[in-house]
BAPA-513287 format. One record per atom (N, C-alpha, C): residue number from 1; x, y, z; atom name. Coordinates in nm, 2 decimals. Layout:
BEGIN
  resi      xx      yy      zz  name
   NUM       X       Y       Z    CA
...
//
This chain:
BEGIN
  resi      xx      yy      zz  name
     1   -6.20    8.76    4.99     N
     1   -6.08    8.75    5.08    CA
     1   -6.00    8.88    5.07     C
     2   -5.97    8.92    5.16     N
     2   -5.87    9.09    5.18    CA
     2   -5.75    9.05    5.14     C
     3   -5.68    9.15    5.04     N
     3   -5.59    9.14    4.99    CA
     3   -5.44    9.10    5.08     C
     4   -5.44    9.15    5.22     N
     4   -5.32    9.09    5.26    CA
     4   -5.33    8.97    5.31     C
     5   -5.48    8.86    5.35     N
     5   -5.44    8.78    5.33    CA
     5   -5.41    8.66    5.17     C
     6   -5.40    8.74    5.07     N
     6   -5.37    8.68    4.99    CA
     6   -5.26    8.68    4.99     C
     7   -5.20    8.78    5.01     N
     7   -5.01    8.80    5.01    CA
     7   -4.99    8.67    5.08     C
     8   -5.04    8.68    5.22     N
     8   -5.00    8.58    5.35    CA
     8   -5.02    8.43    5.27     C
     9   -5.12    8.38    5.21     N
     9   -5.13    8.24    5.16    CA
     9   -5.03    8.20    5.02     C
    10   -5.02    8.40    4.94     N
    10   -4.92    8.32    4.87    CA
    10   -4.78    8.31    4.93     C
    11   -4.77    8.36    5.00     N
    11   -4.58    8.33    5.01    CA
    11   -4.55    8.19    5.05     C
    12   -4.69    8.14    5.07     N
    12   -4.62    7.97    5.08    CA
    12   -4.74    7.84    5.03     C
    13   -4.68    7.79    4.92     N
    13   -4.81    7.71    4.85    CA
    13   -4.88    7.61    4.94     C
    14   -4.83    7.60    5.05     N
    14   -4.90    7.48    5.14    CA
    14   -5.02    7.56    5.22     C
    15   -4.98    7.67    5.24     N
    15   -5.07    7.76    5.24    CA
    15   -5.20    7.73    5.22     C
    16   -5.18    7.78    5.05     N
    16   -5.28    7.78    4.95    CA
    16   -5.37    7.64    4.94     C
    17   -5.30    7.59    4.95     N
    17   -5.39    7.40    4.99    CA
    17   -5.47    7.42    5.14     C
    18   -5.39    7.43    5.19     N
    18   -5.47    7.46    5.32    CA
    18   -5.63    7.57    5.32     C
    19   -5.59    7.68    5.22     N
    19   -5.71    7.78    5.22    CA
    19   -5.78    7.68    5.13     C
    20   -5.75    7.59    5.05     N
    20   -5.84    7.54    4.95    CA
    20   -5.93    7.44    4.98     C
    21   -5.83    7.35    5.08     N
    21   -5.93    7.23    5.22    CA
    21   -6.05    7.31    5.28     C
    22   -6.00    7.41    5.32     N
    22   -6.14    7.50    5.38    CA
    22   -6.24    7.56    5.33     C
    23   -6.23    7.57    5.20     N
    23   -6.34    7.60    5.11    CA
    23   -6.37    7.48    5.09     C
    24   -6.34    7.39    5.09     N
    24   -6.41    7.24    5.03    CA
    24   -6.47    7.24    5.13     C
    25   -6.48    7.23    5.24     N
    25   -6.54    7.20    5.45    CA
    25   -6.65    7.31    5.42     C
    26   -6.63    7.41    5.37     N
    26   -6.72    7.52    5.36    CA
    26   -6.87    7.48    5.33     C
    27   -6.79    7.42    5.16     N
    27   -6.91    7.41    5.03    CA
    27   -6.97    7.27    5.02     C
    28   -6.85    7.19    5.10     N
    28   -6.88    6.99    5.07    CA
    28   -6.87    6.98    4.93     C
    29   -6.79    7.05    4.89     N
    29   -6.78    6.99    4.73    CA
    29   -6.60    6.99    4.73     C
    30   -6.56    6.90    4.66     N
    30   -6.43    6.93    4.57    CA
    30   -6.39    7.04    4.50     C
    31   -6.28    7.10    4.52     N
    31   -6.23    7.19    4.48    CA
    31   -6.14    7.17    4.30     C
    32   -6.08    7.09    4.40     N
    32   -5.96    6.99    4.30    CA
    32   -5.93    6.91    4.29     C
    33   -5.91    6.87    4.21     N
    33   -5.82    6.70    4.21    CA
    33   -5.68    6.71    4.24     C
    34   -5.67    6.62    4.39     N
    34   -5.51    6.64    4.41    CA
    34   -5.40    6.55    4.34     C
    35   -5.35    6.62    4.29     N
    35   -5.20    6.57    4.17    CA
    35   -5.12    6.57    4.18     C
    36   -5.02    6.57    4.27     N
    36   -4.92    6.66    4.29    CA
    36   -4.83    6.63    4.16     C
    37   -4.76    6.73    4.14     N
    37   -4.62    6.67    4.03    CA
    37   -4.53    6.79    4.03     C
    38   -4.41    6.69    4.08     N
    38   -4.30    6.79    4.11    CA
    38   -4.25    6.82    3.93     C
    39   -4.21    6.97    3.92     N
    39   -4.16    6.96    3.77    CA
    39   -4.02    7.03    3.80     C
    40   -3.94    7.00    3.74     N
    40   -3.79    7.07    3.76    CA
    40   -3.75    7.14    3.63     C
    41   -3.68    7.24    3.64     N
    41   -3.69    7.33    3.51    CA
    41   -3.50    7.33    3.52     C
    42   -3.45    7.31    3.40     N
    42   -3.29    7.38    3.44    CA
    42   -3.28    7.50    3.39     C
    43   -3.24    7.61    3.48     N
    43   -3.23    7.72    3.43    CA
    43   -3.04    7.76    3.45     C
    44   -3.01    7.86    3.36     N
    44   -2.86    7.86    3.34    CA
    44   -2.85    8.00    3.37     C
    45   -2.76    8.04    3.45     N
    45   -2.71    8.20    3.42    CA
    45   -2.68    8.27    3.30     C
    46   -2.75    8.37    3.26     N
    46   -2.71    8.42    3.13    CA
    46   -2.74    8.58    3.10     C
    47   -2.67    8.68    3.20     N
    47   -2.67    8.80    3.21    CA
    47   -2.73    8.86    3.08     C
    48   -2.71    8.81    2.98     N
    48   -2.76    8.91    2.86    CA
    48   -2.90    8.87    2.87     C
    49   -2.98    8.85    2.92     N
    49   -3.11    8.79    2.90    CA
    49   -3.16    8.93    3.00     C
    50   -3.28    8.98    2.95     N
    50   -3.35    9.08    3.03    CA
    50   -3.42    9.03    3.15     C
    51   -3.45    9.12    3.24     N
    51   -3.48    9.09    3.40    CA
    51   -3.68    9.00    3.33     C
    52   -3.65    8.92    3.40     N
    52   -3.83    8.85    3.42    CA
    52   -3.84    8.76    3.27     C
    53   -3.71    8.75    3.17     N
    53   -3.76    8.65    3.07    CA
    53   -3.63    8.57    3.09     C
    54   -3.74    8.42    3.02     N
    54   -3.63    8.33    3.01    CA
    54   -3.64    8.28    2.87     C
    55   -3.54    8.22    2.80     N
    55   -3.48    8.24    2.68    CA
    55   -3.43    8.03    2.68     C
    56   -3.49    7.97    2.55     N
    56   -3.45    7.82    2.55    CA
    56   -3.25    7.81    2.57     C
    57   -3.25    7.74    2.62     N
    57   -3.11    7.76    2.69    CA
    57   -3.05    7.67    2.56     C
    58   -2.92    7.74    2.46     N
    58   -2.87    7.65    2.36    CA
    58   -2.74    7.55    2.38     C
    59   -2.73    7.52    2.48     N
    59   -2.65    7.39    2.55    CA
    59   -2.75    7.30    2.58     C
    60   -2.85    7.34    2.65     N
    60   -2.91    7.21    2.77    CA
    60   -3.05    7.21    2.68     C
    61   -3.06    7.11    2.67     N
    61   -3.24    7.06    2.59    CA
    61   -3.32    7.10    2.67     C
    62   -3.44    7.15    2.68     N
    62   -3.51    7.16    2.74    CA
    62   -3.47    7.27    2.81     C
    63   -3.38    7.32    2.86     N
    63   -3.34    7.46    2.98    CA
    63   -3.34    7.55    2.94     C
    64   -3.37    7.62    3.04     N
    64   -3.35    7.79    3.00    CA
    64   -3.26    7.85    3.04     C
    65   -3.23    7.97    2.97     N
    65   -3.14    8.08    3.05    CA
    65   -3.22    8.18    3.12     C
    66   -3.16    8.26    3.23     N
    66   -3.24    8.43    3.29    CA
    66   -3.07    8.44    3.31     C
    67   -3.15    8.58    3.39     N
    67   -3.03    8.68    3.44    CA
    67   -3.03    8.67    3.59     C
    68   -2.92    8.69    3.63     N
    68   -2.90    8.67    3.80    CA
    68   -3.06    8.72    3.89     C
    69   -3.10    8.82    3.82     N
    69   -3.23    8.88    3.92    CA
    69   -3.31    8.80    3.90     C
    70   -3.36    8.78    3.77     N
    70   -3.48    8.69    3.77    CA
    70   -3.46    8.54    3.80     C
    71   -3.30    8.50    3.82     N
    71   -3.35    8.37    3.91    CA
    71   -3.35    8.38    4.06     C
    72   -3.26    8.45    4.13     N
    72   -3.30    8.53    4.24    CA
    72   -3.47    8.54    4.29     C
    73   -3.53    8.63    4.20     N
    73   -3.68    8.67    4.19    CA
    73   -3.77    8.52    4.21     C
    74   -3.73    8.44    4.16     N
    74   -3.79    8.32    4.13    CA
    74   -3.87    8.27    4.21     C
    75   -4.01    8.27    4.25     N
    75   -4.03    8.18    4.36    CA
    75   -4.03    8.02    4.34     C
    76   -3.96    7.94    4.45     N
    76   -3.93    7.81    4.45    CA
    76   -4.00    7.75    4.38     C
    77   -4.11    7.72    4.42     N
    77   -4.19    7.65    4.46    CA
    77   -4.38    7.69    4.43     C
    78   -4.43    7.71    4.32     N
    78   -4.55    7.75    4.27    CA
    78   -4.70    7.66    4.28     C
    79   -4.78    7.70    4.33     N
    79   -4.91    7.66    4.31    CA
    79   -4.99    7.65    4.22     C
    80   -5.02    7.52    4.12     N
    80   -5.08    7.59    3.96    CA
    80   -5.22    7.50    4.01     C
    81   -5.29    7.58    3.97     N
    81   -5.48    7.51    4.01    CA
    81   -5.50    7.51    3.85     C
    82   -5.52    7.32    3.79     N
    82   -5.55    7.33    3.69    CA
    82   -5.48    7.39    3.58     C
    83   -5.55    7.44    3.45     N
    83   -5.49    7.48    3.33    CA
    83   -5.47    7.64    3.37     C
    84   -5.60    7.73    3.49     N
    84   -5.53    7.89    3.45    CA
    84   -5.45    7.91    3.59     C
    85   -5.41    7.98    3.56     N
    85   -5.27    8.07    3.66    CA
    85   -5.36    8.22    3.70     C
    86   -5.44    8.24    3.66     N
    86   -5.52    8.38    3.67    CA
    86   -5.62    8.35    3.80     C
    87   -5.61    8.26    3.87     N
    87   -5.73    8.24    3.98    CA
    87   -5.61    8.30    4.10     C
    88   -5.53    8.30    4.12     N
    88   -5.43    8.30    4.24    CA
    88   -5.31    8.45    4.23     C
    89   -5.36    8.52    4.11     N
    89   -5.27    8.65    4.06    CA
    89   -5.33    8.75    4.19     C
    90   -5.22    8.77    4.16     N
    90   -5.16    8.92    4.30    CA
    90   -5.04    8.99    4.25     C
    91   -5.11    9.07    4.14     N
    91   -5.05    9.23    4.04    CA
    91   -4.95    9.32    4.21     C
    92   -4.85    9.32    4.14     N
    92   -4.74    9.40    4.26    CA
    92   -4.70    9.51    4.15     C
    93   -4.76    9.68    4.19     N
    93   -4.69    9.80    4.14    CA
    93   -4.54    9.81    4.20     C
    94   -4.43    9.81    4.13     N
    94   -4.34    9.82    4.27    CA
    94   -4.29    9.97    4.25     C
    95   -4.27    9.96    4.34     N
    95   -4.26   10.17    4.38    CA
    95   -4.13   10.22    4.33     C
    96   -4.03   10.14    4.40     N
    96   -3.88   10.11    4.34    CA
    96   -3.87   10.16    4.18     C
    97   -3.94   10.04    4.15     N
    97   -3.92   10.07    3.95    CA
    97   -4.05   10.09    3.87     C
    98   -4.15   10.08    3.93     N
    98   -4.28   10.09    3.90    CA
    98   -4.30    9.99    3.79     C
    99   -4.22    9.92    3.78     N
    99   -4.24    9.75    3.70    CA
    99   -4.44    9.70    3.77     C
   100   -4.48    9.62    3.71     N
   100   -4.60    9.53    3.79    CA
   100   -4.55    9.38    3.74     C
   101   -4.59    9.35    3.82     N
   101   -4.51    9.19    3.81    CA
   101   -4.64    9.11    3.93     C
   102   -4.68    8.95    3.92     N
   102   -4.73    8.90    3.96    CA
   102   -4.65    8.84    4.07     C
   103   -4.75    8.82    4.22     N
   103   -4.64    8.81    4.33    CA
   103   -4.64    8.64    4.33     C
   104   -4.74    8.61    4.27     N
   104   -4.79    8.41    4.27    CA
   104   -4.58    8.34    4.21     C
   105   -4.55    8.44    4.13     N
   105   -4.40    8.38    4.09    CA
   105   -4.29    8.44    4.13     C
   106   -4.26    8.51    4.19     N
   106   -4.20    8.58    4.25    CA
   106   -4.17    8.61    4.39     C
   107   -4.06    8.62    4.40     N
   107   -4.05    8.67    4.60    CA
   107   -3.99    8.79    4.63     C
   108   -3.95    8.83    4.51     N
   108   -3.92    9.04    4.50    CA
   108   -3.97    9.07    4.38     C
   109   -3.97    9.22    4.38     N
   109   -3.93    9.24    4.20    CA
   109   -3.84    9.23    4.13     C
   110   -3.89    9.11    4.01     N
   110   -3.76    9.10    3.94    CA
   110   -3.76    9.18    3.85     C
   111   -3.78    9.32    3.85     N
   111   -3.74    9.37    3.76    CA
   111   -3.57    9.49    3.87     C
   112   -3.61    9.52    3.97     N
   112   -3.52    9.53    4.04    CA
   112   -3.44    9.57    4.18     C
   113   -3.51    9.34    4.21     N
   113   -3.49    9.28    4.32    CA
   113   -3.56    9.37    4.44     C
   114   -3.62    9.47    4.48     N
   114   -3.64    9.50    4.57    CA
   114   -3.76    9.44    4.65     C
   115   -3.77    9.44    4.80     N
   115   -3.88    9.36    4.86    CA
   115   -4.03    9.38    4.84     C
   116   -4.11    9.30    4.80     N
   116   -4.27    9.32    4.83    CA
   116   -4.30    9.35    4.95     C
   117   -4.37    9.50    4.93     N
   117   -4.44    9.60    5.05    CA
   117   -4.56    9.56    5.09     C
   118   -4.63    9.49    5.17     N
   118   -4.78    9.51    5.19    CA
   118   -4.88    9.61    5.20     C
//
């Protein structure tokens, strides 16, 4: 599959379901077992935290802290196939800061915020 359309399926996980029905139509086999499960994360503003980490948040059990960019950066809404995250990676050099950052969690770079180029 050509790299821009992988950009194009990741910027929206329904997408990615969609490309994954068509491989199944393709091959007549199951791809995946559909599961869905929404998971909610609390994340807390916490400027002292570095761009793209999150840090166990020590008020809220379970929450994290980031910094305004990296929740900004966040993409909503993620596609996870199974146990790896490495089947759906899309490595972003960004020119900006020359950070690399994966585009599957993200919708700029969060290292700083500027837009993904095709």
């Amino acid at each position: 599959m050509k790299e821009d359309n992988i950009r194009k399926i990741l910027s929206n996980p329904h997408l990615i379901e969609e490309e994954i029905k068509k491989i199944e139509k393709r091959t007549e086999q199951p791809q995946y077992e559909y599961r869905p499960e929404d998971i909610k994360v609390n994340i807390r503003l916490d400027e002292s935290v570095p761009p793209t980490l999150f840090k166990p948040d020590p008020l809220i059990p379970n929450g994290y802290i980031a910094n305004s960019l990296t929740i900004r950066a966040m993409r909503p809404d993620i596609f996870v196939l199974g146990e790896s995250i490495d089947d759906l990676e899309l490595l972003y050099k960004c020119p900006s800061c020359n950070h690399t950052s994966d585009q599957q969690f993200w919708t700029c770079c969060p290292y700083c915020g500027s837009a993904f180029k095709e």
